[in-house]
C-alpha positions as MATLAB code, in Angstrom:
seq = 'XXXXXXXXXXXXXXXXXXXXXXXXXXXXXXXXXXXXXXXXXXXXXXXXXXXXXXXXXXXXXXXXXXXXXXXXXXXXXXXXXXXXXXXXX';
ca = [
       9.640  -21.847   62.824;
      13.003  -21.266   61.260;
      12.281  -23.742   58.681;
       9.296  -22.076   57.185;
      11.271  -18.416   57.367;
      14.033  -20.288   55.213;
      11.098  -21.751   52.517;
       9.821  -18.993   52.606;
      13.073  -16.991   52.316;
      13.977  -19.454   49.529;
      10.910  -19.061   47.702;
      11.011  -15.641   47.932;
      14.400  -15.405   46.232;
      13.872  -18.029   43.976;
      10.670  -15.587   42.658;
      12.687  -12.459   42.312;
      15.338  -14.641   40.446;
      13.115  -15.744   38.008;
      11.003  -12.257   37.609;
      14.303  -10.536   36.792;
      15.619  -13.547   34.306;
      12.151  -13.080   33.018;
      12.639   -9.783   32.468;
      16.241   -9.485   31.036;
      14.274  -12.112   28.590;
      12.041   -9.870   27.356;
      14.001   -6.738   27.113;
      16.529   -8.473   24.983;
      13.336   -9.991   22.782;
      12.145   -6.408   21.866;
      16.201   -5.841   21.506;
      16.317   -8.290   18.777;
      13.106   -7.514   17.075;
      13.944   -3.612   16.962;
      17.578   -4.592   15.671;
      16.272   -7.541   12.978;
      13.646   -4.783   11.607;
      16.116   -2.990    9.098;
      17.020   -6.631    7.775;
      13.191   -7.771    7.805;
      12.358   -4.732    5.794;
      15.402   -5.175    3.182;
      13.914   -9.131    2.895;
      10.881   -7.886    2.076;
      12.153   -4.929   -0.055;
      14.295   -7.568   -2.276;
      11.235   -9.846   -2.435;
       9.192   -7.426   -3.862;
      11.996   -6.073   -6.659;
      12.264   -9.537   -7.616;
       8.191  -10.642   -7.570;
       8.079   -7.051   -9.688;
      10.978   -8.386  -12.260;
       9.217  -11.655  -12.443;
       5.918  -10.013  -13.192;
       7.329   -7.970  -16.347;
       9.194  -10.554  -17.533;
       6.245  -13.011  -17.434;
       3.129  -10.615  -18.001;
       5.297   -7.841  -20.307;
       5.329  -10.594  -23.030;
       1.843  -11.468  -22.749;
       0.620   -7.290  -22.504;
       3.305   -7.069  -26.051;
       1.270   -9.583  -27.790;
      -2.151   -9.294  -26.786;
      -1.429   -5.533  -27.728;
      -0.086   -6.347  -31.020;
      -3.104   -8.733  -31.741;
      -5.678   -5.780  -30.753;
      -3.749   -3.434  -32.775;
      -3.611   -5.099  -36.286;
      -7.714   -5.109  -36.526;
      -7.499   -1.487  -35.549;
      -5.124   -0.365  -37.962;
      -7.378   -2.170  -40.521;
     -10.523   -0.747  -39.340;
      -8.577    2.361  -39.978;
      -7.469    2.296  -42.689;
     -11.070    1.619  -44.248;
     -12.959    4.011  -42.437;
     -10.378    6.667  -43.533;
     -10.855    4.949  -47.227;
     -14.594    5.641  -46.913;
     -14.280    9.184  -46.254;
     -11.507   10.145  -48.579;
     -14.140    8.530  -50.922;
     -17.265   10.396  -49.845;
     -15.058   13.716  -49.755;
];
């Protein structure tokens, strides 16, 4: 009869020492995540300034010429269209 109180005392103890290691685990989990957020948010912060500086330095270029290629014809088309009508005036 003793023997089973003592499993059972053991078992018993052996539960609450786990529950409470299991516990102490997963306060200092939401510890760690509510202390790492500042750093996860400046990661994320610098990947974004950098992914935006990589963007204008690739796609500014490509905006510059395709702008510059658009612009010529219009300037020409312009300039005759204002030709005509300094003609017909």
């Amino acid at each position: 009869m003793f023997e089973v109180l003592g499993i059972l005392t053991l078992l018993v103890f052996g539960v609450v020492v786990v529950g409470v290691i299991a516990l102490l685990a997963g306060i200092l989990k939401v510890v760690f995540k509510l202390a790492l957020v500042p750093l996860v948010l400046g990661f994320k912060a610098l990947v974004f300034v950098v992914g935006f500086a990589i963007a204008l330095v690739v796609i500014g270029p490509v905006v510059l010429t395709l702008g510059l290629v658009l612009l010529i014809p219009a300037l020409i088309l312009g300039g005759i269209i204002w030709a005509g009508v300094a003609i017909v005036t």
